[in-house]
C-alpha positions in Angstrom: 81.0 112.1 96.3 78.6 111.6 98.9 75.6 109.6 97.8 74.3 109.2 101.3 70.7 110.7 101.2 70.6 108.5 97.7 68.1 105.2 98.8 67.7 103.7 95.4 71.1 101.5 94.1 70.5 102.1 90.5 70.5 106.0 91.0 73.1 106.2 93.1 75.8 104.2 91.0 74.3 106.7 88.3 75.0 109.6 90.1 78.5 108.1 91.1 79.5 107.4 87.4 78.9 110.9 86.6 80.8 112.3 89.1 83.9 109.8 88.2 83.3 111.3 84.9 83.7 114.5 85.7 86.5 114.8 88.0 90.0 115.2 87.3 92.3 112.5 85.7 94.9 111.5 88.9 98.4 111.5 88.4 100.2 108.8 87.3 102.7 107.6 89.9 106.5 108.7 89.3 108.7 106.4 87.6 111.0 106.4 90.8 108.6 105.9 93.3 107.9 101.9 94.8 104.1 100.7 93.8 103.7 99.9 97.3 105.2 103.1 98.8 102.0 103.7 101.1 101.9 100.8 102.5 102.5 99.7 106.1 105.6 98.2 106.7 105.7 95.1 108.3 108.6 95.4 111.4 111.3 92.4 111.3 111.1 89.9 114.1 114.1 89.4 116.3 115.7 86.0 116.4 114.1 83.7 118.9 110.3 85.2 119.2 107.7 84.0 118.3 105.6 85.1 115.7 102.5 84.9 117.4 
């Protein structure tokens, strides 16, 4: 929702609510899929460098 053009704060987190309100429920995550499946993963270090 874009609240943009909205100036006053109490209006916009109105409007916002409304619209979190109205939209569709999302999906609950799959029983097989890893909580953190969208998340970057880190790459291992080879031996001997340094970390920094």
């Amino acid at each position: 929702m874009n609240t943009k053009q909205v100036a006053d704060k109490a209006e916009r987190k109105k409007l916002k609510r409304t619209a979190r309100k109205k939209a569709a429920p999302k999906p609950k995550r799959a029983a097989g899929v890893a909580r953190g499946s969208n998340k970057r993963k880190v790459k291992q270090l080879v031996k001997g460098q340094s970390k920094r």
